[in-house]
C-alpha positions in Angstrom: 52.4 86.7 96.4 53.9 90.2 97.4 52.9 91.9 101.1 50.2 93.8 101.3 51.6 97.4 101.3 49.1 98.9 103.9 50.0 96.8 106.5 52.0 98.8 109.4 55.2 96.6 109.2 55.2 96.3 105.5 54.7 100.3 104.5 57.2 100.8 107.0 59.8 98.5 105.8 59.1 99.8 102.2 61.2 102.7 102.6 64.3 100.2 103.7 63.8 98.4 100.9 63.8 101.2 98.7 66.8 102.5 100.2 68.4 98.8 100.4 68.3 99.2 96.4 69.8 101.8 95.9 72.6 101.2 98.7 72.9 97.5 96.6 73.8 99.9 93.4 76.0 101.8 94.8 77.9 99.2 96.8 78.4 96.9 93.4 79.9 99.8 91.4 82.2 100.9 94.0 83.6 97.4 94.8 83.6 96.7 91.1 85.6 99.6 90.2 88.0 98.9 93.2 88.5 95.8 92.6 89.4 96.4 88.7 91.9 99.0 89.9 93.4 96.4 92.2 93.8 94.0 89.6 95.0 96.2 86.8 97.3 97.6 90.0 98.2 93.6 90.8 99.0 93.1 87.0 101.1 95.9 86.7 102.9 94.5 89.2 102.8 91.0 88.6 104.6 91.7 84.8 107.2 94.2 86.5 108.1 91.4 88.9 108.3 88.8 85.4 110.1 91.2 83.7 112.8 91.5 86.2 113.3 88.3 87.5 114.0 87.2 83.6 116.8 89.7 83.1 118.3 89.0 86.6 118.0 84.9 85.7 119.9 86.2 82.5 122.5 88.0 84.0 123.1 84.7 86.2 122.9 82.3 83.5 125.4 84.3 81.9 127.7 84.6 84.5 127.4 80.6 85.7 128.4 80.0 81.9 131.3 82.6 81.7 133.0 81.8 85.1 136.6 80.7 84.7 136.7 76.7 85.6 140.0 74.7 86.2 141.0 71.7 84.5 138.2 69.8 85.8 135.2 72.1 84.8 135.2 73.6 88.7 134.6 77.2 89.0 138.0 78.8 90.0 138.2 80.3 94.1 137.8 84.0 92.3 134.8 82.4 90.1 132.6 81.2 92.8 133.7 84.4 95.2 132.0 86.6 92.3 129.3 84.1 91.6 128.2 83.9 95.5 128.6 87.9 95.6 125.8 88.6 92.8 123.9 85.7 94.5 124.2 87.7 97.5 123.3 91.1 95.6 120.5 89.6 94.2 119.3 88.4 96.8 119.6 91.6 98.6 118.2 93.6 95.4 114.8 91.2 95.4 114.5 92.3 99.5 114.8 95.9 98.5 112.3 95.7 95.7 110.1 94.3 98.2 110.3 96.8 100.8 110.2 99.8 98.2 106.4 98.6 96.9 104.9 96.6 99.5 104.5 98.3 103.0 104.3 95.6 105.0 108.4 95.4 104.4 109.2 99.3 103.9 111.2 99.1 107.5 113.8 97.0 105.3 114.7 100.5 103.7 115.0 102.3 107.4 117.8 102.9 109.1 116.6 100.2 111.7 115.6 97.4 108.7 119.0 98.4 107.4 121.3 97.7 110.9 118.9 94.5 111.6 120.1 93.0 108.0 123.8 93.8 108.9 123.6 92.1 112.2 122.5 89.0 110.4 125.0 88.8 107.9 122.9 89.8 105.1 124.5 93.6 104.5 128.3 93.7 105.0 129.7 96.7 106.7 131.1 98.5 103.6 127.9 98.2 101.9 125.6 99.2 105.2 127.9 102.4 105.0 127.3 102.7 101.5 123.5 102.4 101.8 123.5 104.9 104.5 125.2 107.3 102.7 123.1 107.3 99.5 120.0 110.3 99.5 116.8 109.3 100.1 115.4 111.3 97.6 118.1 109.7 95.1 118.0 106.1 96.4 114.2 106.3 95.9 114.3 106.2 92.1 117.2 103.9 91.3 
């Protein structure tokens, strides 16, 4: 059984209530349009991320299979130098990725981010000096 409308309280809450619809309308297409934005945003994403970590898991297959071995199917000292450097590039590469689209880790790409990796063994010297001397506006797109 609905309120009786010429009550005091009820004709005065009948105007909230009118208003509480249309607010409800409003606030469902705004969060569903956000959030189908996010998601095709998250997707986009979420493929680019796929994509890349195949062609890097390539490039590492392909280099574990290639690497000179000795007599006993070890890699050689020069093999497993290289093999440990693109580990170590890769690893670096993934960090960078990071920091370029998520903001939370855009201080990786500072100057600061940058010194903090180097003093934990993550960035040589020789490439901290490259990094640093790359442009920002060139670095951004490669």
């Amino acid at each position: 059984m609905a309120p009786d409308q010429s009550h005091p309280v009820i004709s005065r809450l009948l105007a909230f209530s009118k208003n509480w619809h249309y607010m409800q309308g409003l606030t469902t297409f705004i969060l569903t349009f956000f959030l189908s934005q996010s998601y095709a945003l998250w997707r986009e994403m979420y493929s680019a991320a796929r994509k890349i970590q195949g062609r890097l898991n390539d490039v590492g297959f392909l280099l574990a299979t290639s690497a000179e071995r000795d007599g006993n199917g070890k890699y050689t000292q020069e093999a497993s130098e290289c093999l440990d450097d693109v580990a170590a590039f890769t690893r670096l590469f993934h960090a960078f990725c990071y920091a370029k689209y998520a903001s939370q880790y855009s201080i990786l790409l500072s100057p600061r981010g940058m010194s903090r990796m180097l003093s934990r063994g993550l960035l040589s010297q020789s490439e901290f000096n490259v990094l640093q001397s790359i442009d920002p506006r060139v670095g951004a797109q490669n």
